[in-house]
C-alpha positions in Angstrom: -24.7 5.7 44.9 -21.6 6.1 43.9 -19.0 8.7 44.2 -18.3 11.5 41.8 -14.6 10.6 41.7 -15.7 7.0 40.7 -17.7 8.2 37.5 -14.6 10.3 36.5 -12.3 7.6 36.9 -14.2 4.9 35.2 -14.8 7.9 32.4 -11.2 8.6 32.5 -10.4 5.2 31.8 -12.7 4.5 28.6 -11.0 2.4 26.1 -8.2 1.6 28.5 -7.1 4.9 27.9 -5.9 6.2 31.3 -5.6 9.8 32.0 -4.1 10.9 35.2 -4.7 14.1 36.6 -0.8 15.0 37.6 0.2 14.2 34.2 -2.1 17.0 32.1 0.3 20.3 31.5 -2.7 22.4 33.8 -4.4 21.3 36.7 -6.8 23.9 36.4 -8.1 22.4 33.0 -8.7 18.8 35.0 -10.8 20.8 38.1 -12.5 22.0 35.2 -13.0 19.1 33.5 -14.0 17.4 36.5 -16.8 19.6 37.9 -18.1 19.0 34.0 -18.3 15.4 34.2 -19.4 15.1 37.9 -22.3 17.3 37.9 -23.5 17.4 34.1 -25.6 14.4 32.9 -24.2 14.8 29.5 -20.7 14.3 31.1 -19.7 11.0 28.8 -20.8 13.0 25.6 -18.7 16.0 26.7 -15.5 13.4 27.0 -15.8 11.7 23.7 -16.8 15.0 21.7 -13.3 15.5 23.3 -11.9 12.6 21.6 -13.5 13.3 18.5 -11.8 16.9 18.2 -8.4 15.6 19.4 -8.7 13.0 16.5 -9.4 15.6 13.5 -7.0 18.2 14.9 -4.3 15.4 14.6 -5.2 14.6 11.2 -5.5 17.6 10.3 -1.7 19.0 11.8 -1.0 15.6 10.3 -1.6 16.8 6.7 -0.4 19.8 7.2 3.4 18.3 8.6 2.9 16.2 5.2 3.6 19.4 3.5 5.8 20.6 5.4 8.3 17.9 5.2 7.9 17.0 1.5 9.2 20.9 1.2 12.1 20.2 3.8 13.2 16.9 2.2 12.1 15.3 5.5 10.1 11.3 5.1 6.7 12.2 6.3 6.3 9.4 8.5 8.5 10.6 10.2 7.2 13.8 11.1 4.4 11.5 12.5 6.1 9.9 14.7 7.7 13.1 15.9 3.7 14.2 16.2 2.7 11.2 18.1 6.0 11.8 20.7 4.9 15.2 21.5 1.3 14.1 22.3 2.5 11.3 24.5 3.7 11.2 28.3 7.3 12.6 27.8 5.9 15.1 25.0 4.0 18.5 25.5 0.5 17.3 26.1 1.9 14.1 28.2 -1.3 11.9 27.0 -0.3 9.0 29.0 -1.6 6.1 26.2 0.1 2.8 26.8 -2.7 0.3 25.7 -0.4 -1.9 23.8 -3.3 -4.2 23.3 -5.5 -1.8 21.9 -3.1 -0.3 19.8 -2.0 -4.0 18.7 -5.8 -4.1 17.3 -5.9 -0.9 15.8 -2.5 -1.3 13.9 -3.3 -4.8 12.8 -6.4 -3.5 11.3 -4.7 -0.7 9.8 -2.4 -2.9 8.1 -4.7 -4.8 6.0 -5.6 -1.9 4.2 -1.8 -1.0 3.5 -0.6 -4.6 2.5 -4.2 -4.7 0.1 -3.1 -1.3 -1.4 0.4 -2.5 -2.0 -0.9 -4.9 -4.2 -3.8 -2.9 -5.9 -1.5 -0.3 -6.7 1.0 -2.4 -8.3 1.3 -2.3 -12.1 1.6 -6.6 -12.6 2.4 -5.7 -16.6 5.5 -3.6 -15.4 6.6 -5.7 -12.5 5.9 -9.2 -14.2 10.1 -8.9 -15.5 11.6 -8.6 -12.2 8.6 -10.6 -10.0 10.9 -13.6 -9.7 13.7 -11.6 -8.4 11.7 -9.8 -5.8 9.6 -13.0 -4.5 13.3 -14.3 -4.0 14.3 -11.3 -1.7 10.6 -11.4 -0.3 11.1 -14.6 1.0 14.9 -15.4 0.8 15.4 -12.3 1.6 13.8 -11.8 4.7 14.7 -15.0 6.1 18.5 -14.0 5.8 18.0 -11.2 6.8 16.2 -12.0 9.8 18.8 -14.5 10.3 21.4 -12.3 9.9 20.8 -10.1 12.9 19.3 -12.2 14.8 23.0 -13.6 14.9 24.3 -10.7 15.4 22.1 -9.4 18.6 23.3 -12.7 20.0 26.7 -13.0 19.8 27.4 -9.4 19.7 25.3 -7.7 21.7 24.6 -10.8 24.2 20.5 -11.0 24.1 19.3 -14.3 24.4 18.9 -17.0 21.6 15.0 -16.6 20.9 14.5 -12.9 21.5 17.4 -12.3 18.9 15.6 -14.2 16.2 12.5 -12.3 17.1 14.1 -9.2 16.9 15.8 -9.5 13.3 11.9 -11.4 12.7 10.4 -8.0 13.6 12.6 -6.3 11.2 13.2 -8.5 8.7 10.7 -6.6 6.3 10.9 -3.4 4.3 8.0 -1.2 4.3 6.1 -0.7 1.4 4.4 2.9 2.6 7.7 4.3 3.2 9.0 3.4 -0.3 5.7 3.7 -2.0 5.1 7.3 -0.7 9.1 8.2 -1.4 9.1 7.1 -5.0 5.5 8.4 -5.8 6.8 12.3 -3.9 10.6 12.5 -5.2 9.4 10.5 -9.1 12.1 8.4 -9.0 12.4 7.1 -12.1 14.7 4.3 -12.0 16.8 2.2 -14.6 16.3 -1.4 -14.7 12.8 -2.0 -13.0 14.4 -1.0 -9.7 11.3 0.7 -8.8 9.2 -2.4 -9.4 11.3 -4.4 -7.7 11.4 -2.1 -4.7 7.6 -1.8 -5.1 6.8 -5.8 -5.5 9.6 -6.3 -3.1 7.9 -4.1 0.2 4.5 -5.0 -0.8 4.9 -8.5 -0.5 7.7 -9.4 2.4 5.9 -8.4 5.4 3.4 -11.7 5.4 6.9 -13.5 5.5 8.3 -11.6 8.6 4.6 -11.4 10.2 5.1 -15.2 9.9 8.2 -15.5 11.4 7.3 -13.2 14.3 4.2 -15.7 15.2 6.3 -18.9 14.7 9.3 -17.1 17.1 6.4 -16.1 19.6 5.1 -19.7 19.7 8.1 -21.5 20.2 9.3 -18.4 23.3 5.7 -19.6 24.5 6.4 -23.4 24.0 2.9 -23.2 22.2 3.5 -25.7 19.4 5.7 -28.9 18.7 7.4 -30.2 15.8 5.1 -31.1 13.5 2.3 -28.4 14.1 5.4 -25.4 13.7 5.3 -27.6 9.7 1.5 -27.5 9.7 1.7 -23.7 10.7 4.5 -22.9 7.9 2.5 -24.7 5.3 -1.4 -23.3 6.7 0.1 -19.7 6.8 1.5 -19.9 2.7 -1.6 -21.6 1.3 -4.7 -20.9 2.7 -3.7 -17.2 2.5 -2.1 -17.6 -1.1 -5.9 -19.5 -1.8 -8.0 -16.8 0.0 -6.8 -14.0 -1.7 -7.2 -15.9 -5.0 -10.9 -16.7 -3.7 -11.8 -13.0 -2.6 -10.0 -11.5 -6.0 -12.3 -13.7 -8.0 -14.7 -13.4 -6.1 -14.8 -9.5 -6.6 -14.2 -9.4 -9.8 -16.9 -11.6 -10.9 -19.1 -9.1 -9.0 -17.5 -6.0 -10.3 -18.0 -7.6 -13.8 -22.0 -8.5 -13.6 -23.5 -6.6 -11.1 -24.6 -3.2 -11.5 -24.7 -1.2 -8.0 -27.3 1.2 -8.1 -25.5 4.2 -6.5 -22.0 5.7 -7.2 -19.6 4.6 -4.5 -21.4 1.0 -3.1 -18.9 -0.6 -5.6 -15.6 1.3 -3.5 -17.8 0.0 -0.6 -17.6 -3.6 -1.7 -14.2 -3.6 -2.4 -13.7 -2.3 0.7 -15.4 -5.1 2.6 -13.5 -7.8 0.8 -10.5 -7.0 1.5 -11.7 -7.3 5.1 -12.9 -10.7 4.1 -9.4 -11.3 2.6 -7.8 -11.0 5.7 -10.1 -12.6 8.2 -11.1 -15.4 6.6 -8.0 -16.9 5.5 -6.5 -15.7 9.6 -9.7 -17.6 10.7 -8.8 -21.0 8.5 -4.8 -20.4 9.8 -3.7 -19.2 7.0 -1.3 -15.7 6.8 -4.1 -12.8 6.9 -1.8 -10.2 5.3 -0.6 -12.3 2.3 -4.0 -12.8 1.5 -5.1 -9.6 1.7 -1.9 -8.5 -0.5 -2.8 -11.4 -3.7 -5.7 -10.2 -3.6 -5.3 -6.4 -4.2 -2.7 -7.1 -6.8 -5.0 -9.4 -8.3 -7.9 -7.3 -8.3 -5.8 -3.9 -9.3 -5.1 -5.4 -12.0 -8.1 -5.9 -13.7 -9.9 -3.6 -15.7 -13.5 -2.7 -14.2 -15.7 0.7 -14.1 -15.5 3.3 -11.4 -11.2 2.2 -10.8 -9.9 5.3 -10.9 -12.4 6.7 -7.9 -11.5 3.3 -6.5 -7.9 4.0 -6.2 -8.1 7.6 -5.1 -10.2 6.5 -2.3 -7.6 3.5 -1.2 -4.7 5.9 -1.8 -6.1 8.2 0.4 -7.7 5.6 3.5 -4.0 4.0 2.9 -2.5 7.6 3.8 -4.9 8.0 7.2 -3.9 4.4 8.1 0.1 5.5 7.9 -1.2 8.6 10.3 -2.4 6.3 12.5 -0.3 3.8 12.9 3.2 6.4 12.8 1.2 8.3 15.7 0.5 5.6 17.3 4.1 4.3 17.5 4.9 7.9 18.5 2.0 7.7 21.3 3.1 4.5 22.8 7.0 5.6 23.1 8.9 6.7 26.1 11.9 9.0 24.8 13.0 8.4 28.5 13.8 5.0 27.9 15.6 5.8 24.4 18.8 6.4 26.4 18.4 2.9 27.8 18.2 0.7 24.1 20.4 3.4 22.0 23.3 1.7 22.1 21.5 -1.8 21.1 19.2 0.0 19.1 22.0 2.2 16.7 24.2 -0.9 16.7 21.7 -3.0 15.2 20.1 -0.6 12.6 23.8 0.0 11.4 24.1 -3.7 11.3 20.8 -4.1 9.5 21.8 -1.1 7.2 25.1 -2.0 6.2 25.8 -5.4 6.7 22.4 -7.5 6.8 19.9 -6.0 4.3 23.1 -5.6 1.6 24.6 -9.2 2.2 21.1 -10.4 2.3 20.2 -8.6 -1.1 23.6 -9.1 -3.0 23.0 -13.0 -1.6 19.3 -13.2 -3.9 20.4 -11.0 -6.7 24.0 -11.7 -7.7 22.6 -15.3 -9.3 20.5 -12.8 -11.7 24.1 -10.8 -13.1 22.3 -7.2 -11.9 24.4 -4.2 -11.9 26.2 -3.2 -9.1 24.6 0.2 -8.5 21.4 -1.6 -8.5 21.9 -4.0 -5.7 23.9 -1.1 -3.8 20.1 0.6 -4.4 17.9 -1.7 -3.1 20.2 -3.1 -0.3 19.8 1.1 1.0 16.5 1.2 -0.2 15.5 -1.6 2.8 13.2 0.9 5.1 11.9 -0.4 8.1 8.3 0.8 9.1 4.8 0.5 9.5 4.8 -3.4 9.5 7.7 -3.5 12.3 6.2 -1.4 14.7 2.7 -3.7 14.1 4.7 -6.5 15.1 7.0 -5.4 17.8 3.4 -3.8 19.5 2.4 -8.0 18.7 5.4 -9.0 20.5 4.9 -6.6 23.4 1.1 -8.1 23.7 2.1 -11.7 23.7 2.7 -14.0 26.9 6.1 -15.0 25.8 8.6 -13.6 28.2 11.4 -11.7 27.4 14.6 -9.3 29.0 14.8 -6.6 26.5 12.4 -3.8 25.7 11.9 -5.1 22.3 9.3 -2.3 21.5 11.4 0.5 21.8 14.5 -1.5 20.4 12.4 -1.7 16.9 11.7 1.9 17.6 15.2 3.7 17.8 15.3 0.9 14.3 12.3 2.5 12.7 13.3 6.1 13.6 16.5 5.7 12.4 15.8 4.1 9.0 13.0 6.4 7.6 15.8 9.3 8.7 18.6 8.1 7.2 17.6 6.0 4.2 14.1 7.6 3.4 15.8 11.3 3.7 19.0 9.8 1.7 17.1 7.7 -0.9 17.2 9.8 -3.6 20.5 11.7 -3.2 21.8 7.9 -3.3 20.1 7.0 -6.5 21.3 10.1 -8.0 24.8 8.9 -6.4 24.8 5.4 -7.8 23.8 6.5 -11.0 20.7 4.7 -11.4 18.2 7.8 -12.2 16.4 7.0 -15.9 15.4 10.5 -17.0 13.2 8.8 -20.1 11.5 6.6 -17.9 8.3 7.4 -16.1 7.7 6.1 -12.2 3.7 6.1 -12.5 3.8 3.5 -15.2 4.8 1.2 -12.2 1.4 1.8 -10.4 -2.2 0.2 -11.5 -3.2 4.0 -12.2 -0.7 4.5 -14.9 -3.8 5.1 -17.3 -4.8 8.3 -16.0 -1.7 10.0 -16.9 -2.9 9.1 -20.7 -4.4 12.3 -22.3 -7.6 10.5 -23.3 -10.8 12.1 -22.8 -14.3 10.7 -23.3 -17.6 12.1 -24.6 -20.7 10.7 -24.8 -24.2 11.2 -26.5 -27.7 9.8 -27.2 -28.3 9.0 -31.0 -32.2 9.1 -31.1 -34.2 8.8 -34.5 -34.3 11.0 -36.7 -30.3 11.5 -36.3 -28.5 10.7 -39.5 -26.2 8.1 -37.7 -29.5 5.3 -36.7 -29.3 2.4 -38.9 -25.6 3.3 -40.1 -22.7 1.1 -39.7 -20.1 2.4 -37.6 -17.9 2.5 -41.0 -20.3 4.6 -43.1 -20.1 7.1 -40.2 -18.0 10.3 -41.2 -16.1 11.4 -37.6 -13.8 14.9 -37.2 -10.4 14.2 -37.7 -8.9 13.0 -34.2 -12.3 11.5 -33.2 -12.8 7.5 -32.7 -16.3 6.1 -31.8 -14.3 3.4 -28.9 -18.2 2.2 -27.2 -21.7 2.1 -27.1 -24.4 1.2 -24.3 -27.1 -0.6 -25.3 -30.1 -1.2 -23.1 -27.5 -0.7 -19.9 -24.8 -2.9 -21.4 -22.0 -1.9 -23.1 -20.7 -3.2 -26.9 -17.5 -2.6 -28.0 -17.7 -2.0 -31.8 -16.4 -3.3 -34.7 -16.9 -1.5 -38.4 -19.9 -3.5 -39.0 -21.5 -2.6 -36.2 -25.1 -0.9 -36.5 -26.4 2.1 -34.7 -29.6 1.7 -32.7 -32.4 4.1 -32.2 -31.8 4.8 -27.9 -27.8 3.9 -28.1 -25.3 6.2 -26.2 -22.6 6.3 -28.2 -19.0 6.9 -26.4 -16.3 8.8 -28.4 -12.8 9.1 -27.8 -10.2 12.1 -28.2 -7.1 13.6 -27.2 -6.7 16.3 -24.5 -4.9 18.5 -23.2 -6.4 17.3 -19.5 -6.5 14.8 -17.3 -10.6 14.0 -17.1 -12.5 10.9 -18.0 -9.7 8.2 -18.9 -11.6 5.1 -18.5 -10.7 1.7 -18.2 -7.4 2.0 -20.1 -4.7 -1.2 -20.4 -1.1 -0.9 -22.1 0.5 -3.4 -24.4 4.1 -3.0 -25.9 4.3 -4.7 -29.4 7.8 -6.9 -29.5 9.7 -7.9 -32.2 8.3 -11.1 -32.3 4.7 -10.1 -31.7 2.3 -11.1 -34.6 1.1 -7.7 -34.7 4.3 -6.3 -36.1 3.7 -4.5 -39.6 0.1 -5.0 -39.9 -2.5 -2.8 -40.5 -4.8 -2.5 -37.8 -7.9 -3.9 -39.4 -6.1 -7.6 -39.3 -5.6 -7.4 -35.8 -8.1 -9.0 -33.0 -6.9 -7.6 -29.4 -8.9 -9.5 -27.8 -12.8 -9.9 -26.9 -14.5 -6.5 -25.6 -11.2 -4.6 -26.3 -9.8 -2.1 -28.7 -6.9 -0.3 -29.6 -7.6 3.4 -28.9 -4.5 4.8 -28.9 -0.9 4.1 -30.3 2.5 5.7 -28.5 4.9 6.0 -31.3 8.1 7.7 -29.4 6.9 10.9 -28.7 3.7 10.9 -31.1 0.2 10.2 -30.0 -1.7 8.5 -32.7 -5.2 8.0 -32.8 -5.5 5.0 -35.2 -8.1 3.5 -37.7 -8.6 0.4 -39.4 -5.5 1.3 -42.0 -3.1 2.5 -39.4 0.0 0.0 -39.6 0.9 -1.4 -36.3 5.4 -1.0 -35.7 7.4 -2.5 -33.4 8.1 -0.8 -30.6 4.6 0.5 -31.1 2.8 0.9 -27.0 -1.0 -0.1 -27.5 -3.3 1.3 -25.4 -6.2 -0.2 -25.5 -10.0 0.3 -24.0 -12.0 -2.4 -22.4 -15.6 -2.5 -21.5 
């Protein structure tokens, strides 16, 4: 039989989460604890009922810091990491959680859903100018930048050859929640693209640095030769640039003929491929993350029913994975050893700051003749974040030995960028002068539709209503009132004027609102100068197969247009797809 104290050690030690009995702020609450465990039967249930309510109370002081520091001014990822600090050993609570290879799991999962969201929420119609520019300082970029300080922890600050390079690999990336959630909060509407670029930019650099990181490992680890670091290069681009083309096609070929037979399975589905995104290109040796990035931006950018729950149910799982992971980081750290890598620590993120990210930036974009407050803009606009600390807890994991405590090194980084640069952004861009006022920073996002004020209403037209056997055409409407779809025997037909109404169809009509409810599957289209559309009445015009124009943003005037409504230039279409 064993020993009472053996049950409560094994049962302290679940998950290779140790809890020592010195370290909880009262004694008596371990006696107590202990005299549960040892002499109850439901002991184990009492510990992770435990776990459970320490997980929602942190969510839920979690949400409320969210508030709190979007009212101070203050990043909130960063009051998550100050969260997960005064949880940990040398916080108030002194939970002493140093799985680094649990947490290495849990923030790699994590991630997928953050780099898929990156790419699901970006807007490819608004990014599309400026995608060449921030693939360059994706990949460019990163590599200079990476290369940069790398140079500089060596000759400068003395750390041996390999760990330097893994160090400026580890931060090489920007984050793409930090600048997501600062543009979304603070509406930064900026002149020039900037915010795509930013937005294209952090979604898609960290498969580059996760790259680097594994190459840097392998060679510390003298895991791979010459020619299988070139098979690794080429493995990690292509089989995950070709699995997240596979998975977005995939999905959207299922999104587009099957019909799930209760509300949410689709969310569910997409859910589960972009798990499939990730492991099945990391399983062929291809780069998980860029995978799992081509395929939400891929797949957010398609038009398919039920994408506005969709989104508000990645933007949110995207929010509880930044919790996590910030926590996490927060969890792990010692601020005792702080002291020891602050000087290394402050010297590099100044570096990085000023003299890396900027040099790196002004080396991609000068080619391209952009203004000098923009560079000046993105170069501060280079947060480091979630994706850094993922890696650094990768680098602590791995057999490859090395001197300095990178972990906490890329901490003091992290904590100093999101305070600095994420509390600073917008005071800069106000600074620099780059703040377009008639610009709108949700029209960068794949959910720009639901800010149109669009509403949908549908009915049944069942014999003997007048409209059964009519051509659309002959149908008199209200003023303001377009007949946009109808669903017939569970599929839906997009309508023309000669179009008849069946006994049994549900006929969808389209308004304006004053709301925000029922938007639909909504695209935008900007006629050019040189667009064949120009000056033509809408009756000549063929958008395109299932789609029509529904509305027309003239300046500031909402038009809802008929056949004889004359298209202009400068004209934005929006237009309605089955």
């Amino acid at each position: 039989m064993k020993k009472p104290g053996s049950f409560v050690a094994g049962l302290f030690c679940a998950n290779g989460v140790m809890i020592r009995p010195h370290s909880l702020p009262h004694r008596g609450f371990f006696m107590i604890y202990y005299f549960c465990t040892c002499f109850f039967a439901d002991g184990w249930e009492v510990f992770v009922n435990g776990l459970i309510l320490l997980a929602a109370v942190v969510i839920l002081v979690c949400l409320l810091l969210n508030k709190v520091a979007v009212k101070l001014g203050m990043p909130m990822l960063l009051a998550f990491i100050l969260l997960g600090m005064l949880f940990g050993t040398d916080g108030l609570f002194k939970i002493p959680f140093d799985n680094f290879e649990l947490a290495e799991k849990i923030c790699s999962f994590a991630l997928i859903f953050i780099m898929f969201y990156g790419g699901f929420g970006t807007n490819w119609n608004a990014a599309r100018p400026v995608a060449l520019k921030s693939v360059l300082l994706s990949t460019l970029g990163v590599l200079l930048t990476a290369l940069l300080t790398g140079l500089f922890c060596f000759f400068v600050l003395h750390f041996a050859f390999w760990e330097s390079m893994l160090v400026g690999a580890v931060v090489s990336s920007t984050d793409a929640a930090s600048v997501f959630s600062i543009l979304r909060s603070k509406r930064l509407n900026l002149k020039d693209n900037t915010a795509s670029m930013l937005e294209l930019e952090s979604g898609s650099n960290d498969p580059c640095s996760y790259m680097l990181t594994a190459i840097i490992l392998s060679v510390m680890s003298g895991q791979v030769s010459g020619g299988e670091l070139i098979w690794m290069i080429a493995a990690q681009f292509l089989l995950g640039a070709l699995g997240g083309v596979l998975v977005a096609w995939v999905s959207g070929w299922v999104l587009d003929h099957v019909h799930f037979p209760t509300d949410g399975f689709d969310t569910i589905f997409v859910f589960s491929m972009a798990l499939i995104s990730y492991a099945g290109a990391s399983a062929l040796g291809g780069n998980g993350y860029l995978s799992a990035y081509i395929a939400g931006i891929l797949l957010g950018n398609r038009s398919f029913q039920n994408k506005k729950a969709m989104i508000h149910f990645f933007d949110g799982l995207t929010g509880l994975m930044q919790m996590l992971i910030f926590f996490l980081l927060g969890l792990l750290s010692f601020p005792s050893q702080l002291p020891k890598v602050a000087l290394s620590g402050l010297a590099i993120s100044l570096f990085l700051t000023f003299v890396g990210r900027p040099l790196a930036v002004f080396t991609v974009l000068s080619p391209f003749r952009c203004p000098l407050n923009q560079k000046l803009l993105v170069s501060w606009a280079g947060l480091r974040g979630a994706a850094s600390i993922v890696f650094a807890i990768m680098a602590t994991v791995h057999p490859a030995y090395m001197k300095q405590d990178v972990f906490h090194i890329v901490f003091f980084i992290v904590l100093f960028s999101i305070a600095l640069q994420g509390t600073l952004l917008s005071p800069v861009a106000q600074m620099l002068n780059t703040i377009d006022q008639n610009s709108d920073i949700m029209k960068t996002f794949s959910d720009y539709s639901e800010e149109l004020p669009v509403q949908y209403l549908g009915l049944t037209v069942q014999s003997p209503h007048p409209w059964v056997g009519k051509k659309v055409r002959e149908i008199e409407l209200l003023p303001n009132l377009l007949l946009v779809l109808l669903v017939r025997n569970n599929e839906q037909v997009v309508p023309t004027g000669e179009t008849v109404i069946q006994n049994g169809d549900e006929v969808i009509l389209s308004a304006l609102s004053s709301g925000n409810e029922a938007k639909g599957c909504l695209i935008e289209r900007t006629v050019g100068r040189e667009s064949t559309w120009c000056d033509k009445p809408l009756s000549e015009i063929r958008p395109g197969e299932n789609k029509l124009v529904v509305l027309i943003r003239r300046g500031s005037q909402l038009i809802l247009p008929d056949g004889s409504t004359v298209i202009r230039e400068g004209d934005v279409l929006v237009l309605s797809r089955s």
